[in-house]
Structure formats: C-alpha cells, structure tokens
C-alpha positions, 0 to 999 in steps of 0.5 A, a space after each residue: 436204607 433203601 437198595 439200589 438197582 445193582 444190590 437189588 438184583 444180587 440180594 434176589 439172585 443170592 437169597 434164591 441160590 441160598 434157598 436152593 442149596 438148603 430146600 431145592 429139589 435135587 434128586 428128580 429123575 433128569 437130575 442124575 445125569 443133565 445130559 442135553 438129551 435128557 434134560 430136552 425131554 424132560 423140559 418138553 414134557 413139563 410144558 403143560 405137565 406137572 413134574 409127579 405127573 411127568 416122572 414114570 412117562 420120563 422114566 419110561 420114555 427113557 428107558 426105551 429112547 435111550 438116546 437121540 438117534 434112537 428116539 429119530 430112529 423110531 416111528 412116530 407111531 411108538 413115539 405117541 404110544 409113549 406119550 399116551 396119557 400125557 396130553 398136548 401130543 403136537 409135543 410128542 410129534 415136535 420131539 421126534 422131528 427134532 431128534 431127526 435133525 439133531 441125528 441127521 444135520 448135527 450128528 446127535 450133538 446139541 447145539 448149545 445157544 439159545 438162539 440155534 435151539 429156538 430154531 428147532 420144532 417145540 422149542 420156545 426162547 424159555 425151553 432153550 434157555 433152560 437147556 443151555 442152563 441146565 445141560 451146558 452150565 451156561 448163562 441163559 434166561 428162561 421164563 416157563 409160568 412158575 418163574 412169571 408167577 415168582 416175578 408177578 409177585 415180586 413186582 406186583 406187576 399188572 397185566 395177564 403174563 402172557 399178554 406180549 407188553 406184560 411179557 416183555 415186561 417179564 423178560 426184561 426183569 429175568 435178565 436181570 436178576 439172572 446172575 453171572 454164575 451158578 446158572 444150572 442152580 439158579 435156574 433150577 431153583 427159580 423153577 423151584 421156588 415157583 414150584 414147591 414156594 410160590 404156588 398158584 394157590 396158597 403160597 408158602 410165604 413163611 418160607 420164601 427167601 424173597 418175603 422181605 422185598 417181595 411187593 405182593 406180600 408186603 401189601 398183603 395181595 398175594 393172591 391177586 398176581 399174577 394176574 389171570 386171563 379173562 376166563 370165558 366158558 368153553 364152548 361145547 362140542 359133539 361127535 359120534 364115534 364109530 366102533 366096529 368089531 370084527 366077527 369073532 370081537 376080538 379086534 376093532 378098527 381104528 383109523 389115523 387122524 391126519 397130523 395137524 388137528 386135535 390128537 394129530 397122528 394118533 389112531 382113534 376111533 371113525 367119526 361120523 359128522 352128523 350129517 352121515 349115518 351109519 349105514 350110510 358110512 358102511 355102505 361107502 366102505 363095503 362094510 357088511 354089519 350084522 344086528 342092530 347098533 349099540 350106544 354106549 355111555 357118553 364120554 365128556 373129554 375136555 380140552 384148553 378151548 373146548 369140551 368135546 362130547 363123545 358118543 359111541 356107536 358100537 357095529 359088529 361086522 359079519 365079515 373082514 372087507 378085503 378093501 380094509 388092506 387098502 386104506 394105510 390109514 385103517 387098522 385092526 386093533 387086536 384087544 388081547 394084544 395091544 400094538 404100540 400105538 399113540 392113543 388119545 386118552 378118551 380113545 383107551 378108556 372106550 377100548 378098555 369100556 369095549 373088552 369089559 362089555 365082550 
C-alpha cells in the first residue's frame, strides 16, 4: 500500500535518523564542541570546500581565533593569511565583518533565528538554518548542494538546482521532510548522506536508507539527477606580474589588491596591463633597476568563470626608492621571514619559485 504524504515524509526523516545513528560522522573537529562560533566557521569554510580539506584550516584557525571577539579583533591582514589556500576569500573577509558585529552590536552572542542570521555578511538562508540546527538544537531548514542532490534524486526532480523555480522546488520539500525533533542530527545526517552516500559520482545506493522509495534509483537514473548547469568553456585571461627584488634579493615588494575583485584585500604581486611596460611602470614610481628583466615559467590559475594565465617578469632594484613608505599599499616582503599575510595560492607558489631561483 502506497504511503501518504504524512507517512511519506516520517518514513524519510526516521530511516535518515536511523542511518545516522549507525553510520553518521560524529567525531569531525566542529563536533566536539558546536558552540555558535565554531560551527559558524566551519559551515563558512565548507562553502565551496570539501570537509578533508577543511579540517587542519578549521584546526589552525581555531587555534588562533579562539573566539569571536578575537577573531573581530585581528586585522584582516591575519585573517586571509589563515585562509591562504582555502580559496573564495570574499569568505574570509565576510567572516571577519561579521564577528565585528557579533562582538560590537551583540556583545559576542549569536543570535539564534534564522532570519537575524541571514542578515549578517556571508550568511545565506542555508548557512543560518544550519547554524540554528546544529549549535542551538532548533528546528531549522538547510539546503547546502549534498541535501539538493539527496532530494533531486528522491524526487527525480527536473531542472539545474540552482535555477530559482528548481530551487524553490527544493526548499519546499526541505521543510517537509524536516522533522519536529532531533534537528542537529538530522541536520547533520542530511548533510552526510549526500556527503559520504549520495555522492555526485558514483553513489552508494546499497547503502542508502532511502534506496526503497528513492525515484531515481528505482528508475535506474541515478546519474542523471541532479541535473547539471549547461557547461560553457571558460574563457581565458592573461596578466603580467611584476617581481622586483630588493638590492641585496632578499625581499620582494608586494602590493594590496583593492577589496572588492579577485583575491580582494590580499597582497600580490604588481601587474602590468598590457599597454604598460615595464620601464615605463618603473619610471612612474622612481624605481631604479639594475640589468635586464627576467621571465619566469607561466602559472595557469583557474577560477569558477575563468583561467587567468600569469606571466612573471622578475627586476632587480639597485636601490630602495624613499617613495615606497609612501604607498600604504606597498610592502616589502621579506622571503627569509614571511609576515602574516593573505596571499592567493598563485601568488605563494611564484614566491617559493623566487627563493628556489636566489
């Protein structure tokens, strides 16, 4: 006999919750203790981010902004030096706006609702939902890709998930299968079954709690939900960079990208439209370089929308132009001594590719 729509939805929430308890993932770092703040960061840096890869960022991170008052507290320089590596870094600057206004307009305590939550920098309906769930233990509804991609399945549901109808589709069927307790673990074990279960490649299906009324795996179509986003071949980009080294090469400048834009407030290297050349940029800032410029090996950096090929040009200075204290932001960045600072992953594999040539 057929379920209704009722039984339907506590046979989903009950065999999800079962499966939990047996094969869920209950010992991640954020776990031991889901404090507001900690499970905050963690769902911030699992946006985009694989949980293997997240854990020692999560753990060093940790470690040093122990709390949300010493997170509002650093600078923004150390924050995206903690977040080097990790990518998407409008993340990293969101995370420290946001602890600035937990600390200064809620006196470090989160609110608990959804909805004050959504109103904070980086914080999306899902990522709130999830935070209520897990930290406060309350009812709340999430829909991060794996919990898209358990519900696509189940449902067969047509369309590209994050098209707003196919979305709004979506959220509807969250709220209801969401059940009136055990929210952190069913939270947690949504996320987990599309994590660990239902994988974007090769599911588990033997193992999935759901494989008796699940659509897609009764019809043997598995692998066509959820349905992907028309692919379009990204386009290709090109940049010069800029390496100049002081005197004695022990230090390189670097220069801090404006805030908004691709790696936003970290520091990198100068670049050179194409237009400009490379006396030419010299003589505008009173550089004085010594022999020819050098090229170093292309670096091809691949982002969501685009490839962005790099090509440095290394230029020795014969000497520290007084005008470089001038610039706030310029700086000298000493190889032997690293500072703390937010570098894009492209910009730390040319610095590591200079002190190997030096």
């Amino acid at each position: 006999m057929p379920l209704n729509q009722a039984d339907k939805q506590q046979h989903f929430s009950t065999a999800v919750l079962d499966w939990f308890n047996q094969n869920g993932r209950k010992h991640l770092p954020w776990q031991q203790d889901p404090s507001p703040y900690r499970v905050w960061v963690s769902e911030i840096m699992l946006q985009h981010t694989q949980v293997a890869t997240v854990i020692p960022y999560y753990e060093r991170f940790i470690r040093r902004f122990t709390d949300v008052s010493v997170l509002a507290q650093a600078s923004q320089d150390e924050v995206l030096h903690y977040w080097t590596g990790l990518g998407y870094y409008a993340r990293a600057r969101n995370l420290h706006k946001t602890a600035k206004i937990i600390d200064e307009q809620y006196q470090g305590q989160f609110p608990d609702s959804v909805e004050a939550l959504g109103e904070l920098p980086g914080i999306g309906r899902s990522t709130a939902g999830a935070i209520v769930a897990l930290a406060f233990n309350k009812r709340a509804v999430i829909l991060d890709g794996n919990v898209k991609r358990v519900l696509c399945r189940y449902h067969c549901i047509e369309g590209w998930p994050d098209q707003s109808q196919t979305q709004k589709q979506l959220w509807q069927i969250a709220e209801q299968y969401t059940p009136e307790k055990d929210f952190r673990s069913y939270t947690q074990a949504m996320m987990d079954l599309g994590a660990t279960v239902c994988t974007r490649s090769s599911p588990r299906c033997s193992e999935c709690p759901l494989q008796d009324s699940c659509e897609a795996f009764l019809s043997s179509r598995c692998d066509q939900f959820p349905q992907r986003k028309p692919r379009k071949s990204l386009p290709l980009k090109s940049t010069r960079m800029l390496i100049l080294l002081s005197p004695d090469k022990s230090r390189v400048l670097l220069e801090k990208r404006p805030p908004q834009g691709i790696w936003g407030g970290l520091w990198s290297f100068p670049e050179l439209q194409e237009e400009i050349q490379v006396q030419d940029y010299l003589d505008q800032y009173g550089f004085k370089a010594a022999g020819n410029t050098l090229a170093m090996g292309e670096i091809l950096h691949t982002f969501s929308h685009f490839q962005l090929n790099i090509r440095p040009l290394v230029k020795k200075l014969r000497q520290e132009p007084s005008s470089i204290m001038e610039k706030p932001d310029w700086h000298w960045y000493d190889l032997q001594k690293p500072q703390q600072l937010g570098l894009a992953a492209p910009i730390k594999t040319l610095l590591a590719q200079v002190e190997e040539q030096l």
